[in-house]
C-alpha positions as CSV (number, residue, x, y, z in Angstrom):
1,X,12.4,-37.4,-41.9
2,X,13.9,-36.1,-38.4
3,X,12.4,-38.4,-35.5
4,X,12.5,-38.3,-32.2
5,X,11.2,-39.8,-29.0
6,X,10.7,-38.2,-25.5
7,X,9.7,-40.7,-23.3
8,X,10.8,-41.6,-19.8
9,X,9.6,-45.3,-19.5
10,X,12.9,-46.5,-21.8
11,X,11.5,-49.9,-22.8
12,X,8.6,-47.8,-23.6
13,X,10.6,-45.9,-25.9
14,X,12.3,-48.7,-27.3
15,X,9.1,-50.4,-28.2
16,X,7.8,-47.5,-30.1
17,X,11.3,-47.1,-32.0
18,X,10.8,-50.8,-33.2
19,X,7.4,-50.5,-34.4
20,X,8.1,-47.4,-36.1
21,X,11.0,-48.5,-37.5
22,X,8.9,-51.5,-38.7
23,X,7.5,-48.7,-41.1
24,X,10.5,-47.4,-41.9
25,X,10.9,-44.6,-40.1
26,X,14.2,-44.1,-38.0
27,X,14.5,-42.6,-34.7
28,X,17.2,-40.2,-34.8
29,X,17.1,-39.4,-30.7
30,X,15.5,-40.5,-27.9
31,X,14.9,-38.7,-24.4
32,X,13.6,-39.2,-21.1
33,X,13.3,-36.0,-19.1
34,X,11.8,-32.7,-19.3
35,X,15.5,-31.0,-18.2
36,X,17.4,-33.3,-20.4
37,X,14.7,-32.5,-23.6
38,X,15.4,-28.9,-22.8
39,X,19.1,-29.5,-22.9
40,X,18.8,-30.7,-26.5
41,X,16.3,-28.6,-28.2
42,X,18.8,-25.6,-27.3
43,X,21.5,-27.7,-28.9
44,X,20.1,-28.9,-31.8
45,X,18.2,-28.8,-35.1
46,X,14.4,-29.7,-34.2
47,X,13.3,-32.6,-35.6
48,X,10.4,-32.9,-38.1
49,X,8.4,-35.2,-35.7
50,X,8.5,-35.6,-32.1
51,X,6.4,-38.5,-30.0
52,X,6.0,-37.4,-27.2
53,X,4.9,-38.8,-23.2
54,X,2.7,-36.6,-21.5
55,X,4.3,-37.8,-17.7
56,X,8.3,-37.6,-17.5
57,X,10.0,-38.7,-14.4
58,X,10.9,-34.8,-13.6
59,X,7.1,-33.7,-14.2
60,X,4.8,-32.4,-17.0
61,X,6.1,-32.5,-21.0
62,X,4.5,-29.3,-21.4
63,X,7.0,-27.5,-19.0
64,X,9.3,-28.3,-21.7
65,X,7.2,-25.5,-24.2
66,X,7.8,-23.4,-21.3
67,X,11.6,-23.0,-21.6
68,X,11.8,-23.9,-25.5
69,X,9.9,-22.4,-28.6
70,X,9.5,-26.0,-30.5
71,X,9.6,-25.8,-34.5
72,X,8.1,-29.5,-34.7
73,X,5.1,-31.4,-35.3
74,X,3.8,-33.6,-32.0
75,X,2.0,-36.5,-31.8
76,X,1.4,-37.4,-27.8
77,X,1.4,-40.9,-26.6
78,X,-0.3,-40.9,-23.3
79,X,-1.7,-43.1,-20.6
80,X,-4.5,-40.7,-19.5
81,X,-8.2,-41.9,-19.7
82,X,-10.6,-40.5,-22.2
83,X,-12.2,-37.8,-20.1
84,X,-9.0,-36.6,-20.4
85,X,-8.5,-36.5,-23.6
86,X,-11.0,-34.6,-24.3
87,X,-8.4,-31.8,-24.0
88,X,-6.4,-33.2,-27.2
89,X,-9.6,-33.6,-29.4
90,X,-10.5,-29.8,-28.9
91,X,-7.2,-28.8,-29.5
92,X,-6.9,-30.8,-32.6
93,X,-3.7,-32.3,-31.5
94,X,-2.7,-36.2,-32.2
95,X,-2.2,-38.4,-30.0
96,X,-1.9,-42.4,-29.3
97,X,-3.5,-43.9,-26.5
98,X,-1.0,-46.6,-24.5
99,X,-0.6,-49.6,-24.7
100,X,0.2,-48.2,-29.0
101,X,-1.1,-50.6,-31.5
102,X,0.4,-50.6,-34.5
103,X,-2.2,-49.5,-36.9
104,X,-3.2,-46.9,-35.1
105,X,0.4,-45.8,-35.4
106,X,0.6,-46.3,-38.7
107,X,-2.5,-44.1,-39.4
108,X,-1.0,-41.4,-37.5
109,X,2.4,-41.3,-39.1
110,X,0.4,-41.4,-42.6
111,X,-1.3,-38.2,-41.3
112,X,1.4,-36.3,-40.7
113,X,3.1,-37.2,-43.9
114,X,0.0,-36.2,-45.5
115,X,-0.8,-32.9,-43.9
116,X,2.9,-32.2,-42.5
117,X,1.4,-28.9,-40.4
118,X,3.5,-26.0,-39.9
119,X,4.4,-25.8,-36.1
120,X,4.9,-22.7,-35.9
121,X,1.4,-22.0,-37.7
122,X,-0.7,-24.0,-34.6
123,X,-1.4,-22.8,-31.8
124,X,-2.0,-24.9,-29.2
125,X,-3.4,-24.0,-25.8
126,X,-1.0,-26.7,-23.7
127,X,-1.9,-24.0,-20.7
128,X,-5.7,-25.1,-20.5
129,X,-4.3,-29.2,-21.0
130,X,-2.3,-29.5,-18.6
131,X,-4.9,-27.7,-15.9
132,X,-6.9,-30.2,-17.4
133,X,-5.0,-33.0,-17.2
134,X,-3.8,-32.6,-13.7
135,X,-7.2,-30.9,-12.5
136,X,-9.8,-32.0,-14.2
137,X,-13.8,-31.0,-12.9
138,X,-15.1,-34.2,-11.4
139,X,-12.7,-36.8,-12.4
140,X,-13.7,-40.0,-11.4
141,X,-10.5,-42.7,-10.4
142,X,-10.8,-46.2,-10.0
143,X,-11.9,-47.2,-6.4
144,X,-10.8,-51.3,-6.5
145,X,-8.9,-53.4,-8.7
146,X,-8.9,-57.0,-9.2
147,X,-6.9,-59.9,-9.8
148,X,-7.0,-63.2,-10.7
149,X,-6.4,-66.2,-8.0
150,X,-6.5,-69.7,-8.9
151,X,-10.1,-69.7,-10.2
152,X,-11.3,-66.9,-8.1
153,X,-11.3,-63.1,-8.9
154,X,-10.4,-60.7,-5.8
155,X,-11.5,-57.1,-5.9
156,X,-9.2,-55.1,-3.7
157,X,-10.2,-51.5,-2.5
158,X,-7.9,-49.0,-3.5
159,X,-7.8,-47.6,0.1
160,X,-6.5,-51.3,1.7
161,X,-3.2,-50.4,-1.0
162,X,-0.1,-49.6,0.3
163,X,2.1,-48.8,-2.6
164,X,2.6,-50.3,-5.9
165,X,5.4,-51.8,-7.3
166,X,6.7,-52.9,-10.5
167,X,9.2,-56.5,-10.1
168,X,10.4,-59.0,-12.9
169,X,8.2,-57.0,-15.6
170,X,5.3,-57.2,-13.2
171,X,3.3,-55.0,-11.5
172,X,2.0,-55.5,-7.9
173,X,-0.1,-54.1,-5.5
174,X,1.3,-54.3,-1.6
175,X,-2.3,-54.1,0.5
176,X,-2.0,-53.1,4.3
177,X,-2.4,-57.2,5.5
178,X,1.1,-57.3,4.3
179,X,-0.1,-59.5,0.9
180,X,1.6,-59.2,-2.6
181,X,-0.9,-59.0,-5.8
182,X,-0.1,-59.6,-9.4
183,X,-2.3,-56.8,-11.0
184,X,-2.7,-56.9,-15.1
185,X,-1.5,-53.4,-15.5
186,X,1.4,-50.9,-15.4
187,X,2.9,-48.1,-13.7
188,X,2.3,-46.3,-16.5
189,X,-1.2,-46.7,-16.7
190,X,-1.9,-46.2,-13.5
191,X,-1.3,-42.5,-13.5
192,X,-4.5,-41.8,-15.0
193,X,-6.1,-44.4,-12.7
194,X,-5.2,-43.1,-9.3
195,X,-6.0,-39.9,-7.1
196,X,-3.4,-38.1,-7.1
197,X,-3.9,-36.6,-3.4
198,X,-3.5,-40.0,-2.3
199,X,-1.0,-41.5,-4.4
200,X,2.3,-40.7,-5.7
201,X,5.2,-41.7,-8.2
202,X,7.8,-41.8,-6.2
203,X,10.2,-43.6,-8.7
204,X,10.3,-45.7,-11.7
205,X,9.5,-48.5,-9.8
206,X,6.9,-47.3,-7.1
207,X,4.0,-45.5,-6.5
208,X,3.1,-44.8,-3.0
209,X,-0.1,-44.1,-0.7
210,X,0.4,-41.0,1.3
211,X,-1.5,-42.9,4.1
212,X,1.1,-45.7,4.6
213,X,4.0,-43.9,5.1
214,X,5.4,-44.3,8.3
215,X,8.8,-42.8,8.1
216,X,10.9,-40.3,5.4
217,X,14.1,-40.6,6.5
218,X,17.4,-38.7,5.0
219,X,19.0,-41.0,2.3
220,X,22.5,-40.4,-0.1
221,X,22.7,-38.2,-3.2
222,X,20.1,-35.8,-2.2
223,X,16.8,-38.8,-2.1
224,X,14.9,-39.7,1.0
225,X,14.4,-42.9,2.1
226,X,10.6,-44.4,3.3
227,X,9.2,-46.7,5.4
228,X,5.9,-48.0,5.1
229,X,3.5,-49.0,7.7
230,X,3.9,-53.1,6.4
231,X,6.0,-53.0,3.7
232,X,9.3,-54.0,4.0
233,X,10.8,-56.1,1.3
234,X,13.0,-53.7,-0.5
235,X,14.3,-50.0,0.0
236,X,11.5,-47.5,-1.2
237,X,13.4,-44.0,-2.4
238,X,12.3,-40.9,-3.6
239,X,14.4,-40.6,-6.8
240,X,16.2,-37.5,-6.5
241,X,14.4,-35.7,-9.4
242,X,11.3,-36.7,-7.8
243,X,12.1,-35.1,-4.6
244,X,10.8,-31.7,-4.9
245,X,7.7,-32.4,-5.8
246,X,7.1,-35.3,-3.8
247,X,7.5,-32.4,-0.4
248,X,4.8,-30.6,-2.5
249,X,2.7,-33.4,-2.7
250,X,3.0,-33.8,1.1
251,X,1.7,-30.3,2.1
């Protein structure tokens, strides 16, 4: 069976080749980009089976339908809440909710071995998911997080954030009083936790609150540079694929 993985976070990816390999199944390929996904479905044979991220550094998954007719079966791994998914569930389409366990993996392999469907037999209205998911009526996000201090749990408003940053395999919320907190999440699963009018993925390592920048500023290889209103620990850039859309997002 023909394998493959699109999936941007690459530790991400290389935790779900292990537990699949686990049982026995190889990954033949793995990708991390809508253009570079594009790039190899023209080239290549499809593959029997593809797992595949909804979010990509360069945007949507689905724009990737929108250059490429894909003979292949999908199963979508996803960070995105369950209102969400109710997109998936009336489209009949698979999908594993992140952080993947195992046996729920395991089932949905078993699935497709069963039922193997014929790609190019379902149609599947990734039009009306991605409006959906990127638009959805009355979506609720998360308005405060907590963590853990000593013996004391702190709620932080989502509004008091300035960014949010991932550092040693950590994740961490910058607040505008200048503090540093260890939150018990990932940049990953904050996409579906956070309004996207206010914040944005700016890079693999931050998001960023719209409100807190003070400065975008020119920077090499086509990225821009920000300043933030208190943070100033490290450089914060715009990757350069991120660029485009990050100007949208500004408007």
């Amino acid at each position: 069976m023909n394998v493959i993985i699109i999936e941007d976070e690459k530790p991400s990816a290389r935790r779900l080749q292990r537990m699949l390999e686990r049982i026995d199944i190889n990954v033949n390929t793995m990708l991390h980009s809508v253009q570079e996904s594009i790039v190899w479905f023209n080239e290549n044979e499809h593959p029997d089976l593809i797992f595949l991220d909804i979010q990509l550094s360069d945007g949507l998954s689905f724009e990737i339908f929108e250059q490429v007719s894909v003979k292949s079966s999908i199963i979508f791994t996803t960070a995105f809440d369950e209102y969400a998914l109710q997109a998936f569930k009336l489209n009949s389409i698979d999908y594993l909710l992140k952080p993947i366990d195992e046996d729920e993996l395991e089932t949905a392999v078993k699935q497709f071995k069963d039922v193997r469907p014929v790609s190019s037999n379902v149609q599947i209205n990734f039009e009306d998911i991605k409006k959906l998911l990127t638009n959805p009526v009355d979506r609720e996000y998360k308005k405060r997080f907590t963590t853990k201090i000593g013996q004391h749990i702190k709620m932080i408003p989502v509004d008091e954030i300035e960014c949010f940053y991932s550092e040693n395999k950590g994740t961490y919320a910058h607040t505008i009083d200048g503090r540093d907190y260890l939150l018990d999440t990932t940049l990953e699963l904050l996409e579906a936790e956070l309004e996207p009018a206010l914040f944005f993925r700016i890079s693999r390592k931050f998001y960023i609150n719209i409100n807190a920048i003070k400065d975008i500023i020119s920077y090499t290889n086509s990225r821009l540079q920000l300043k933030l209103n208190n943070y100033k620990e490290q450089d914060i850039i715009v990757a350069r694929e991120r660029v485009k859309d990050f100007k949208v997002w500004l408007e």
